[in-house]
C-alpha positions as CSV (number, residue, x, y, z in Angstrom):
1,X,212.1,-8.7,141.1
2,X,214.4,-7.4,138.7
3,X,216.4,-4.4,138.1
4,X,217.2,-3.1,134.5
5,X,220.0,-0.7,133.4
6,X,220.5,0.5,129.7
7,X,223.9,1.9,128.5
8,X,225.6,2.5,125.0
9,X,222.9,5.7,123.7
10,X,224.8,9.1,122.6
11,X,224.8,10.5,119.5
12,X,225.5,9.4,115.6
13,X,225.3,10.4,112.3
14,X,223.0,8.8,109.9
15,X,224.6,5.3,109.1
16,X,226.3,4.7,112.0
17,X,225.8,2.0,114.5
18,X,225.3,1.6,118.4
19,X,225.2,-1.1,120.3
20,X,223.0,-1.0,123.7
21,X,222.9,-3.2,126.6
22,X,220.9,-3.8,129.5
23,X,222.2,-5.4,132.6
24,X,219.8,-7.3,134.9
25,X,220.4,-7.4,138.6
26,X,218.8,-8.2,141.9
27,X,217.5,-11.8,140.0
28,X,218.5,-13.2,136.9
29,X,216.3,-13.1,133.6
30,X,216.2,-16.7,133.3
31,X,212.5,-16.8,133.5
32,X,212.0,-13.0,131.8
33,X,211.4,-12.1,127.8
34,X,213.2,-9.0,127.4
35,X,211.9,-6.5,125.0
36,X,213.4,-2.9,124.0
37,X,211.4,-0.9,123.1
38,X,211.4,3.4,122.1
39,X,209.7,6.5,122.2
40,X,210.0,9.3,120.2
41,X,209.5,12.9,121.3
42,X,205.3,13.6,121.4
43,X,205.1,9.8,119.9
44,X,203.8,6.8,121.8
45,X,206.5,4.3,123.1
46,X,206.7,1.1,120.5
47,X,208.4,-2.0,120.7
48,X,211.7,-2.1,118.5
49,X,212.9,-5.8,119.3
50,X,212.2,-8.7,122.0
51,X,213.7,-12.3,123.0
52,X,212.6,-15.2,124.8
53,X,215.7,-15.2,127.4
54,X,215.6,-19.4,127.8
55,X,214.1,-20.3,124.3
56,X,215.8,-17.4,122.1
57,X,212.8,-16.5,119.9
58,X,213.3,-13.5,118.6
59,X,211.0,-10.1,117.6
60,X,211.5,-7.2,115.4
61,X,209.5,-4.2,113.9
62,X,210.0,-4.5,110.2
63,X,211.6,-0.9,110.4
64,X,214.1,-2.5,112.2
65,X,214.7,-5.9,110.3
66,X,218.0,-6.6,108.4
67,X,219.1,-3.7,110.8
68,X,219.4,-4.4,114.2
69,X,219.7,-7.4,116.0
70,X,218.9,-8.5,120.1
71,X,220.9,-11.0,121.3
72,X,221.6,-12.4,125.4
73,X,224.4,-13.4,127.3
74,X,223.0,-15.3,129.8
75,X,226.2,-15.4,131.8
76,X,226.4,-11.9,132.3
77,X,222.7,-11.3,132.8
78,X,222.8,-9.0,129.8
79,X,220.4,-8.3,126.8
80,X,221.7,-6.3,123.9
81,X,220.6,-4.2,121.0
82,X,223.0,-4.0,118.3
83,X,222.0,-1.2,115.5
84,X,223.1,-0.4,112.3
85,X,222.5,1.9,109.9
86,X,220.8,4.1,112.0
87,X,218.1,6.8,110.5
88,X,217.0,9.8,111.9
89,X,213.6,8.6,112.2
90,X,215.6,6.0,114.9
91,X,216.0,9.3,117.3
92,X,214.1,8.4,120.6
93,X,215.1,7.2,124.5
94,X,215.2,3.5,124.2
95,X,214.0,1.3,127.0
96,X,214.8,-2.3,127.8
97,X,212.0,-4.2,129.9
98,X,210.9,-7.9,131.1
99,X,208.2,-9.5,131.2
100,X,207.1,-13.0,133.5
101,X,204.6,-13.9,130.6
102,X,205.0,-17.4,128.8
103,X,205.0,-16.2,125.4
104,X,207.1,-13.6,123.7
105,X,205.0,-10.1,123.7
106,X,205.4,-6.9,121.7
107,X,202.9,-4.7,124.3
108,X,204.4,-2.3,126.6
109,X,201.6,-3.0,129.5
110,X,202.9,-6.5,129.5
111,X,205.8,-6.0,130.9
112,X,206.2,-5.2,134.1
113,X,210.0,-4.1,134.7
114,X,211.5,-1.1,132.9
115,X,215.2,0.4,133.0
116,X,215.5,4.2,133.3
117,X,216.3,4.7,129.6
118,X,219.2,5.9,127.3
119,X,219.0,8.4,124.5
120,X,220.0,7.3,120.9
121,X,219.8,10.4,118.4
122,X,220.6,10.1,114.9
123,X,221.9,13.1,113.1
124,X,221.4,13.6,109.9
């Protein structure tokens, strides 16, 4: 099993940047994809970005291409989110999560480990 913590949301005006993190404990995410994904108040949770933690393939909405980028320190058992020029439309509680399947995935269902959550609102 793994445990999953988000940090960095608060709020920024339109055109800022944030940069969010998830740290991994209890077992490391050598053999986890990590995907973050967001949901939006009376929307349905969608994936924002995802990476193969061993083979570094990455994943990203094409709302959020050119804008944010997921990276991993593997050493610190960490995934982060790092976004820029944020839009109000961005405005949701973003979730990092991992999943034990082979192949990178962009479905929520498929993964089976989810931090608590950290709010990102973006003023306008």
């Amino acid at each position: 099993q793994v445990q999953l913590v988000e940090s960095g949301g608060g709020v920024v005006q339109a055109g800022g940047s944030l940069r969010l993190s998830c740290v991994a404990s209890g077992r490391t995410l050598r053999s986890y994809g990590v995907g973050w994904f967001r949901q939006a108040l009376g929307k349905e949770r969608e994936i924002v970005a995802a990476i193969s933690w061993t083979g570094g393939r990455t994943y990203y909405r094409d709302s959020a291409k050119g804008r944010f980028t997921i990276s991993r320190d593997t050493a610190k058992n960490t995934v982060y989110l790092q976004m820029n020029s944020l839009r109000p439309e961005d405005t949701a509680v973003y979730y990092c999560a991992a999943s034990t399947e082979r192949s990178l995935t962009t479905r929520p269902h498929e993964y089976g480990y989810w931090g608590q959550g950290t709010q990102v609102t973006v003023s306008s």
